[in-house]
Backbone bond lengths (Angstrom), bond angles and torsions (degrees), N, CA, C in turn:
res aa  C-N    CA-C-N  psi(-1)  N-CA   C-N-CA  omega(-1)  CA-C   N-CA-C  phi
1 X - - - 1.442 - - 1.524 109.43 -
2 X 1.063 121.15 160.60 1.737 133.87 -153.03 2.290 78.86 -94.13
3 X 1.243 89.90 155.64 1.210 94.43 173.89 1.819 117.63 -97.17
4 X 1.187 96.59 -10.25 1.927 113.88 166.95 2.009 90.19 -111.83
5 X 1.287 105.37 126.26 1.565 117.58 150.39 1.467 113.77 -126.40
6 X 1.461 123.88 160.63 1.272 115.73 166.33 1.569 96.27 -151.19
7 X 1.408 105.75 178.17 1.646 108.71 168.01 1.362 99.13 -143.31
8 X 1.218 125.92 -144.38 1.084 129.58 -153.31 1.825 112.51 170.62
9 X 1.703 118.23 107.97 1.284 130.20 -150.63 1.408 89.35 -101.20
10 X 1.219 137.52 142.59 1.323 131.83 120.11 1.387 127.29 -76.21
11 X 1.496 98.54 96.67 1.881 90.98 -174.57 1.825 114.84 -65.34
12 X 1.178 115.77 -48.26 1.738 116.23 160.30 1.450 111.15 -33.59
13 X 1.163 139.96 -47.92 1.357 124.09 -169.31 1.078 107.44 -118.73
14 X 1.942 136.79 1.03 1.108 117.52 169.23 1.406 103.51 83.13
15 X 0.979 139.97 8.20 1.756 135.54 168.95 1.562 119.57 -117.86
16 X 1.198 95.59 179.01 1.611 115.35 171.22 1.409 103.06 -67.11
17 X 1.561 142.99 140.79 1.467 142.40 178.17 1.626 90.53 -102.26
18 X 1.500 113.76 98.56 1.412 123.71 167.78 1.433 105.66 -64.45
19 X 1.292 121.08 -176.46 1.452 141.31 -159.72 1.595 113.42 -14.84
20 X 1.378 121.00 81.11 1.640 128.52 -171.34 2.054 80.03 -124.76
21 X 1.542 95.31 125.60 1.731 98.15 172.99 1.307 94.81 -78.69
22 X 1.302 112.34 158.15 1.088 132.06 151.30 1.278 137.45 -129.97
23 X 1.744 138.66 131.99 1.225 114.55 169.36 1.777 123.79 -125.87
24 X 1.273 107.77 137.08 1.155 109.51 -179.69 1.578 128.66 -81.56
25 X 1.247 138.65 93.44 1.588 158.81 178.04 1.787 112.49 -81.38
26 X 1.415 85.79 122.00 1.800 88.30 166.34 1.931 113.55 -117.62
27 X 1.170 118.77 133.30 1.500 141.33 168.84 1.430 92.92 -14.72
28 X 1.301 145.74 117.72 1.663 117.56 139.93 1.311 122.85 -87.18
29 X 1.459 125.59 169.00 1.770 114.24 -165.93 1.825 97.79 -80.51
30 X 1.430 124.68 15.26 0.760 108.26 160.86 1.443 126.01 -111.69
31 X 1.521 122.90 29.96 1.248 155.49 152.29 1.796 102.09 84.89
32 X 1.388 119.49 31.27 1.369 147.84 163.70 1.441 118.49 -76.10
33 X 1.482 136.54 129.07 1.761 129.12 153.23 1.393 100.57 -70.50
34 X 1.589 103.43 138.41 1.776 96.40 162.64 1.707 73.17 -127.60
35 X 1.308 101.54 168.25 1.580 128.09 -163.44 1.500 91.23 -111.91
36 X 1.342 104.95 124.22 1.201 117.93 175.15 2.120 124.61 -94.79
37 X 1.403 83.80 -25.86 1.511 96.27 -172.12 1.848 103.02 179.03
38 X 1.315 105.70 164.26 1.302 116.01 -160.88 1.835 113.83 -159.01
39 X 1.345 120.22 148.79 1.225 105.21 170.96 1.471 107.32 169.00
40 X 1.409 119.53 -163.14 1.928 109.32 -166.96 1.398 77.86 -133.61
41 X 2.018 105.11 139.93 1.694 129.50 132.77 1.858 109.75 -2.45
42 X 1.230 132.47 110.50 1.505 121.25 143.39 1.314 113.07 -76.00
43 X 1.431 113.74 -174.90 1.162 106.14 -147.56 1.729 100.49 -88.60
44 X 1.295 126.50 -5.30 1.535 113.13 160.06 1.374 111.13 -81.24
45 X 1.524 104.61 18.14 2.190 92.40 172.80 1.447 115.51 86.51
46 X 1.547 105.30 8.58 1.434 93.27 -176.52 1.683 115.78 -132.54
47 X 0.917 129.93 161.49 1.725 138.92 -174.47 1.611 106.85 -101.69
48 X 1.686 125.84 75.08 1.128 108.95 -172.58 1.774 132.63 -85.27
49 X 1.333 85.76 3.49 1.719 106.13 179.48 1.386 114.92 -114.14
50 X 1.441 130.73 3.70 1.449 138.89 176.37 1.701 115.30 -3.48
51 X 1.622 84.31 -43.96 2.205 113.42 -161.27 1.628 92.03 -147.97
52 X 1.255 90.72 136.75 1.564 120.95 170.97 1.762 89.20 -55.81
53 X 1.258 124.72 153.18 1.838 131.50 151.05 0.869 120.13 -49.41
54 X 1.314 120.99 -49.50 1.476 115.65 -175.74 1.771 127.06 -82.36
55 X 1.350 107.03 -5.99 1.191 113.25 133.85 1.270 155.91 -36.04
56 X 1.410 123.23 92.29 1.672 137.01 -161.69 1.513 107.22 -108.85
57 X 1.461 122.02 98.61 1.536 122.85 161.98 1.198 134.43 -7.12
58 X 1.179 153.03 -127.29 0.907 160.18 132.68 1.900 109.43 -157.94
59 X 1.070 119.48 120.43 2.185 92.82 -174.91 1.670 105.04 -60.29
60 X 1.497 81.40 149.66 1.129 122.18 -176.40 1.661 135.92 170.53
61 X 1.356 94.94 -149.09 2.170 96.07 179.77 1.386 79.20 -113.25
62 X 1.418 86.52 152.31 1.631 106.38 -177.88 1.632 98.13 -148.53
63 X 1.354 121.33 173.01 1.666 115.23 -178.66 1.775 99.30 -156.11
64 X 0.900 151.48 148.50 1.566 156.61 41.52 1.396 133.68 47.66
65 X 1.113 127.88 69.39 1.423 125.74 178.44 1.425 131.83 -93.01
66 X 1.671 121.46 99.35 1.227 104.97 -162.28 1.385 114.33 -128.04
67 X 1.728 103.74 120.51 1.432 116.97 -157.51 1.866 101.60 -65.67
68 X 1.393 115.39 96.33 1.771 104.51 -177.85 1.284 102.98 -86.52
69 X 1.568 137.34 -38.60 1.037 119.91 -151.36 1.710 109.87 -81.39
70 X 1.615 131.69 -20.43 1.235 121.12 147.57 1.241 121.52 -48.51
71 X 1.276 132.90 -40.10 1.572 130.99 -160.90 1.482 93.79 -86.42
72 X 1.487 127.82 -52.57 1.608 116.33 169.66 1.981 115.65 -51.61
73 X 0.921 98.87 -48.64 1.991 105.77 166.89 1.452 114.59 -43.88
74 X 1.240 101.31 -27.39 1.988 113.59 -178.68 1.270 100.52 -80.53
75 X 1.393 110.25 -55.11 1.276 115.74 -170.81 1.577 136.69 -66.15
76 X 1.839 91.34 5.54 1.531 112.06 -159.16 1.988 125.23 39.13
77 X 1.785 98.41 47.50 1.294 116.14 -172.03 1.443 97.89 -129.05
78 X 1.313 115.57 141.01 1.578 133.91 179.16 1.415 107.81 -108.10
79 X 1.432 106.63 93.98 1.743 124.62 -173.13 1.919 117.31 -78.26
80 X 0.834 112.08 136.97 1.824 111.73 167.54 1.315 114.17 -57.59
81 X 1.606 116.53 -40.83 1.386 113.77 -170.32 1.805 108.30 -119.76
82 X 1.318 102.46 148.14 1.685 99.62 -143.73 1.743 76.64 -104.09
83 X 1.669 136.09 -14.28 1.368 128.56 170.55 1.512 90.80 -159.56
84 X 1.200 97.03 164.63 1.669 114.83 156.98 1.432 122.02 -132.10
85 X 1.367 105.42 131.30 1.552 112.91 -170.67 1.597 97.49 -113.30
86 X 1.297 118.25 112.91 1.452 125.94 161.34 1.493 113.58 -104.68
87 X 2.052 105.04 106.88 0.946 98.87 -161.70 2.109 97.64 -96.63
88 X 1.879 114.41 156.48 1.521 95.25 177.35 1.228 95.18 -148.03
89 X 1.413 104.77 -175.68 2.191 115.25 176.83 1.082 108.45 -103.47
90 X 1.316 127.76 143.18 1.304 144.54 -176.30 1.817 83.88 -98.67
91 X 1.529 108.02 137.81 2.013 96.03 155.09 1.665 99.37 -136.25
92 X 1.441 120.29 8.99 1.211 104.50 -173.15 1.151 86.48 -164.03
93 X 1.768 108.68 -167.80 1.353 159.39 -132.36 1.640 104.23 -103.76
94 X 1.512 100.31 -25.09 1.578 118.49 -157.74 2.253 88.25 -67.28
95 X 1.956 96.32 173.04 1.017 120.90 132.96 1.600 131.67 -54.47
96 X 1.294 112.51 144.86 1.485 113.90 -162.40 1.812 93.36 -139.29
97 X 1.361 139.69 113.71 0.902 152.82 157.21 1.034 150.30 -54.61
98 X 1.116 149.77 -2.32 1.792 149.76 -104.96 1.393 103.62 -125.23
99 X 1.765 96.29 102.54 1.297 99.40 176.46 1.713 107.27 -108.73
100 X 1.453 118.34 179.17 1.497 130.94 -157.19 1.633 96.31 -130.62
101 X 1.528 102.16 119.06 1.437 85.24 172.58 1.842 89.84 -125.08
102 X 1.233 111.42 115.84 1.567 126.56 -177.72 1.504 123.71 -125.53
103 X 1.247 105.05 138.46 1.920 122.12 167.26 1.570 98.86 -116.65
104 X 1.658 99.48 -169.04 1.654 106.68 179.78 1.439 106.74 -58.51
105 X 1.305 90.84 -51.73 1.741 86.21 -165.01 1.764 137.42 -115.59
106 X 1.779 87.96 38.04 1.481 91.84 171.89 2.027 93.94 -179.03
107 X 1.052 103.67 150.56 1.591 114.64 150.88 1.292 131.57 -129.14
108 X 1.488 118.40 -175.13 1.324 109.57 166.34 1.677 87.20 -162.95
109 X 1.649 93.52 168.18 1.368 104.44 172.38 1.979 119.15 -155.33
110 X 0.940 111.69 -172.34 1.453 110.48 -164.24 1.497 113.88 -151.87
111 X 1.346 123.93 166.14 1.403 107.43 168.35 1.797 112.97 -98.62
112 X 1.181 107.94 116.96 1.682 98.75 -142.26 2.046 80.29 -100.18
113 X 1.440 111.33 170.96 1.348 93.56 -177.25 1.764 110.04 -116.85
């Protein structure tokens, strides 16, 4: 399992948010995103390959990029927010969670485990 997972809620319809891209970016110390990994929602809403397994973080800032305003365009829905970037800190070794629970016009999220 990837050591970053996330999914992705549609709170309006109560489902999994199928095909939403996503890309995953870490801080460099030279105050740059480099893109670490990338990929689309399956159809339970979630990105289960984000990162190879054998992949180990390093701490730091890390970010979340999530393309909404295609996945609302799919949905034949006119959204407020055209992506959401939930940016967070890595400090260890651990699993990292970050799921999206989103409608048109608001989200939220958590560190889910």
């Amino acid at each position: 399992m990837s050591q970053i997972t996330t999914h992705v809620l549609d709170t309006t319809i109560g489902e999994p948010a199928q095909n939403i891209s996503i890309v995953l970016d870490q801080l460099t110390n030279i105050e740059e995103w480099k893109q670490l990994g990338a990929g689309k929602t399956n159809a339970d809403g979630r990105l289960p390959n984000l990162l190879n397994a054998e992949v180990k973080l390093k701490p730091g800032i890390y970010r979340l990029v999530f393309d909404t305003a295609s996945y609302f365009k799919n949905q034949g829905t006119k959204g407020f927010y055209p992506s959401v970037t939930i940016t967070f800190e890595i400090a260890d070794n651990s699993h990292y969670h970050v799921p999206l629970l989103l409608n048109p016009y608001g989200y939220s999220t958590y560190r889910g485990s």
